[in-house]
C-alpha positions, 0 to 999 in steps of 0.5 A: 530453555527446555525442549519440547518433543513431538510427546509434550515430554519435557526433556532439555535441549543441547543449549541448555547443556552448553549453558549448564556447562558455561555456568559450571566453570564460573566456579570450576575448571574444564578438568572438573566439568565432567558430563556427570557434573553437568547431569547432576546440575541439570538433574537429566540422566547421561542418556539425556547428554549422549542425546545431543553430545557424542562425548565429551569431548564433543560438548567442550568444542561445541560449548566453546563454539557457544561461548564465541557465539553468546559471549562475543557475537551477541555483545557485538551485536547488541553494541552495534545497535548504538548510534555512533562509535561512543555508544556503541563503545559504551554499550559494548563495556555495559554488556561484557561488564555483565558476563561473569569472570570466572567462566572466561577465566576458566577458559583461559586456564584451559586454553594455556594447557590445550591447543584446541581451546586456545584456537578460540582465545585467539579467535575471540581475542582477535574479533574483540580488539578489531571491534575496539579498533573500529570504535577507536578508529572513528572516535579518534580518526588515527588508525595507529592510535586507535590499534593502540586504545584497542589493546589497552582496553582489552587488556583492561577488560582483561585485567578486570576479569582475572582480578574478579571480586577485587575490583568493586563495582564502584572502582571499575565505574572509576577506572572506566570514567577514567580512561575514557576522559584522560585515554580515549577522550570520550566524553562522559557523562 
């Protein structure tokens, strides 16, 4: 997205920052995500960051506020629109499935070496398995089972993720057709 002023200027707005930065640590860790970095991937000056940033700092607490509201809430809120329990499971798994790895795999690195970042692991780990429980919850009617199938899942979603390029398409498609047939008893299709 860019950002236009009161000038017609084209300058970019501080979502276009917090997204370069995300994009950033698909291949690199937060060490390496310097505001030089993120004004050379951008082509804007450091002027334009300070713009929207007070420092560094500030950016890496917005672009993690970013990547809870992006990569967590939005997937939440698309899964939601299903129907029922099994397609809005099935809507949910489509639309992590497409979120790249290496950027939450660099945020779980960082979040092992500081506090602040592993506040919003927590966060983000506690709202994606209470909405896999809920799921599991009205699939199967057992409120203990559906705890269960919960983390089970989302330490597959997890496992999947660290493992990256590992996991072909094809057998992730197995995995997943798997474990709804023979774990979660959804059908499928």
């Amino acid at each position: 997205m860019v950002c236009k002023n009161e000038k017609s200027e084209s300058r970019h707005c501080a979502i276009d920052l917090l997204d370069a930065g995300l994009k950033l640590l698909e291949t690199e860790s937060v060490q390496q995500l310097t505001i030089d970095s993120l004004c050379r991937k951008l082509k804007v000056t450091k002027g334009s960051f300070y713009h929207h940033f007070k420092n560094r700092g500030d950016f890496l607490e917005r672009m993690l506020k970013h990547w809870v509201e992006v990569w967590t809430l939005a997937s939440i809120e698309a899964a939601d629109k299903g129907v029922d329990a099994i397609e809005r499971f099935n809507l949910v798994v489509e639309s992590s499935h497409k979120l790249p790895s290496g950027t939450e795999t660099s945020i779980r690195a960082w979040a092992l070496r500081d506090p602040f970042a592993q506040k919003y692991i927590e966060r983000v780990d506690h709202m994606r398995i209470e909405y896999l429980r809920s799921i599991f919850e009205e699939v199967s009617g057992d409120s203990e089972r559906a705890k269960l199938l919960s983390k089970i899942s989302y330490s597959m979603f997890l496992g999947v993720r660290m493992m990256g390029e590992n996991v072909s398409e094809e057998d992730h498609s197995r995995i997943l057709k798997t474990m709804k047939q023979e774990l979660y008893k959804i059908p499928v299709k």
